[in-house]
N, C-alpha and C positions, 0 to 999 in steps of 0.2 A: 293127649292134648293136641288142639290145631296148631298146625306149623304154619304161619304166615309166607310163604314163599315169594323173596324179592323177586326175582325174576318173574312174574306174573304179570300181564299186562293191568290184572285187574288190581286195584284201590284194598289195603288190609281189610276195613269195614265190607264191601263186596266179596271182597274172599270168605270172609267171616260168613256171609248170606248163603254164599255157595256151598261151604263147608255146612251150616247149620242146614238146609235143604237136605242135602246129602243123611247127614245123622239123623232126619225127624223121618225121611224113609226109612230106615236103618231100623229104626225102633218099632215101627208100624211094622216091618216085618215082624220082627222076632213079637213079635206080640207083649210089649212089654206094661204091667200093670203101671197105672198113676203116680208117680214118684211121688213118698213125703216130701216135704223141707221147700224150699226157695230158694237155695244158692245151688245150680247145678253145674256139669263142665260146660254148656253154651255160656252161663253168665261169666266163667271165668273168662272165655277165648273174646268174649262179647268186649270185654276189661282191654285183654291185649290190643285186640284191636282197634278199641276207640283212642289207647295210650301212641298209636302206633300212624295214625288215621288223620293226614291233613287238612282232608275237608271238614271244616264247623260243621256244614249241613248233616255229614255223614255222620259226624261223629255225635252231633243232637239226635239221628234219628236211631242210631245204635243204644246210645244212655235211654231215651225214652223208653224203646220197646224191651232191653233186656238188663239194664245195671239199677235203672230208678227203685224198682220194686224193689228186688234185693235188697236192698240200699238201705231204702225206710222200713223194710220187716227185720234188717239185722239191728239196725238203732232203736226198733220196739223192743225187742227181747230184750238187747243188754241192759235198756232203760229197767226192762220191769226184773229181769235174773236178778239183776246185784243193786236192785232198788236203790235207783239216782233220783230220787225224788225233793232234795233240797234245790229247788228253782221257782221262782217268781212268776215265770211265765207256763202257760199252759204246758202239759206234756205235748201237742203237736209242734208247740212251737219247739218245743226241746229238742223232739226226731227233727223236725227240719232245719234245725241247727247242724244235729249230729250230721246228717245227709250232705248240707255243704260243706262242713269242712273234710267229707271223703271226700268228696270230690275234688277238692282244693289239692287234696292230698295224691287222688287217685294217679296223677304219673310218676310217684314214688315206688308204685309198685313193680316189682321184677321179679319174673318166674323164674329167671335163669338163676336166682339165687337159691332154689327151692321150697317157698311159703308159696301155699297156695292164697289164692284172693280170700277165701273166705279166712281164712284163719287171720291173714294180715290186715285184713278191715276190721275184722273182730278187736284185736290188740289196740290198733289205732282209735277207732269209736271209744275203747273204755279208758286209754290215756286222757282223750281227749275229755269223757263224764268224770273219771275219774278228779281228775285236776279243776272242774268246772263248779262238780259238787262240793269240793271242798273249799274252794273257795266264798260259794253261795253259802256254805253251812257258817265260814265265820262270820261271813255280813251279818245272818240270822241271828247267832248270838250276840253278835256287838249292838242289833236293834232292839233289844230284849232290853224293859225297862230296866233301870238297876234295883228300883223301889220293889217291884212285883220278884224280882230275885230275893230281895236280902228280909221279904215278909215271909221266905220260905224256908232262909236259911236256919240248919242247927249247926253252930258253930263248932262243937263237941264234936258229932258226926263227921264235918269235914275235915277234922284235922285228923280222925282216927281214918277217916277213906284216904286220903293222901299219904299217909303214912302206907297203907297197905299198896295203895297206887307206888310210891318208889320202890317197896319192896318188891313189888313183881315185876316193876321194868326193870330192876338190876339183876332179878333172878334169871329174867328171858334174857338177858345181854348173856348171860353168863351161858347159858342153855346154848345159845346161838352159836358162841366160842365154842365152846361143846363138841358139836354138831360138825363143825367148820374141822375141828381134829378128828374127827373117831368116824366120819362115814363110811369110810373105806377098809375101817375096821371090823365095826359091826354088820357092814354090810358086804359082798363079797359080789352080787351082781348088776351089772352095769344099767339096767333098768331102776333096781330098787336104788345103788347109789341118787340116779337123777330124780325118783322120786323123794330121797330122802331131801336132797340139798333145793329141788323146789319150797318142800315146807320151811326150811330153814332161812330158806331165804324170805316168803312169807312173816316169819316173825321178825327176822330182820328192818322191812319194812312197814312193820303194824302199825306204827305212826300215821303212815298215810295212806292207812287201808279204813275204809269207812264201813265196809260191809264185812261181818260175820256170821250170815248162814252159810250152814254145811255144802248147801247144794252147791253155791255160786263158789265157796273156796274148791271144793271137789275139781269143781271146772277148769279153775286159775293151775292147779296142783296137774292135770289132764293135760292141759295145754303151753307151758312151762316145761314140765317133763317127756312129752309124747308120748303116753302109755295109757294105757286101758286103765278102767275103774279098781277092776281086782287086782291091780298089781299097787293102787295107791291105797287101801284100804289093809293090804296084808304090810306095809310100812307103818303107815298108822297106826295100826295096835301094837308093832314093836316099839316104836319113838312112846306110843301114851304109856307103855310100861315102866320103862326108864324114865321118862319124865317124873314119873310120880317117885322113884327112888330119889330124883336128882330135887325133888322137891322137899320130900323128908329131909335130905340131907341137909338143903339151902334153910330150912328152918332151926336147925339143930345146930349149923355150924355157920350160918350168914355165906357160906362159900360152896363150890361144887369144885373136888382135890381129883377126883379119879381123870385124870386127861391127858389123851396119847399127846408126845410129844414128837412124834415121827412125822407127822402129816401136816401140812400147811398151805392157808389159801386153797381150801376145797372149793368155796363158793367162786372163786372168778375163772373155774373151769366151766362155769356152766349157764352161769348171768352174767 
């Protein structure tokens, strides 16, 4: 990463110019192919430096040429990965939502604490859809006729879904307890721990999670934990084994009895 050097007569945004000169030589040498993605290390230094960078002008001409783009293709993705599509107004308008309040945000960010910008713009953009879509989703329901609901209602039905509705929220309460005791039991290395107490805590939160495809929890599970795919996937099949014991059991006895009592507060080791 670029080191901003006080002592330099030149401006951080200048230095940044110097420095990115320098690297785009660098790379011309070594012949390096076309890079995928859009968030590269210029756009991180590009971050520092306009965070760091007094002059407005400079710092305008820095965001334009190398943070803006980044910006609105990370707010496209997270928009379309974990499909935030409860909003009123166009999806452009939505990225260009997401877009300012990074920026609002963007002198929060600190390298020296060790997140990189991509990753800590990512988390911020999906607090930020996160909490925005749910709030839009209740508007949504609350403007839903009541007439056009209750010409669909089967009364019978609902009281048998709710009924199975509390029984599963007090099974996963119970699962989560679980979880929270026996990680460090059933698991013994410190990767799979963090993967396990990721999903756990995912269910913990399920209330305010709107989105349930595989791919986009994979991601939360990935970045949460810090670990590769195969080490979240080999946890996985062990938690879905057990679960389904712990689920015969919760039907047979309303309760889950097998729980270490040696270990406690697994989860605010890690979130």
């Amino acid at each position: 990463m670029m080191l901003l050097q006080a002592s330099s007569s030149l401006s951080p945004v200048q230095q940044f110019y110097e420095w990115h000169e320098q690297f785009e030589a660098e790379r011309k040498l070594t012949k390096q192919k076309k890079r995928r993605g859009y968030f590269f290390e210029e756009n991180e230094n590009a971050i520092i430096a306009y965070n760091e960078e007094p002059s407005r002008a400079l710092r305008d001409k820095v965001y334009t040429q190398f943070i803006h783009y980044p910006f609105m293709k990370l707010a496209e993705n997270i928009i379309h990965t974990f499909k935030f599509y409860c909003f009123d107004e166009p999806y452009v308008d939505v990225q260009m939502e997401v877009v300012a309040y990074l920026i609002e945000k963007i002198n929060k960010f600190d390298p020296t604490k060790g997140s990189k910008a991509y990753s800590y713009f990512s988390i911020v953009a999906k607090n930020y859809l996160i909490y925005n879509n749910n709030e839009n989703y209740k508007k949504m329901k609350q403007r839903t006729s009541i007439d056009a609901i209750d010409m669909k209602r089967n009364i019978t039905n609902e009281i048998v879904r709710d009924d199975h509705k509390e029984s599963t929220r007090d099974f996963q309460d119970l699962m989560v307890e679980y979880w929270d005791n026996n990680l460090t039991v059933i698991f013994t290395r410190k990767k799979d721990i963090r993967v396990g107490a990721a999903i756990a805590e995912l269910f913990r939160r399920r209330e305010h999670i709107e989105i349930y495809n595989k791919k986009a929890l994979y991601i939360l599970i990935r970045e949460m934990a810090d670990v590769k795919t195969q080490y979240i996937t080999k946890v996985v099949n062990i938690m879905r084994r057990i679960y389904k014991d712990m689920w015969e059991e919760y039907q047979q006895t309303g309760a889950i009895k097998y729980k270490c009592s040696n270990f406690k507060d697994q989860n605010s080791k890690y979130f």
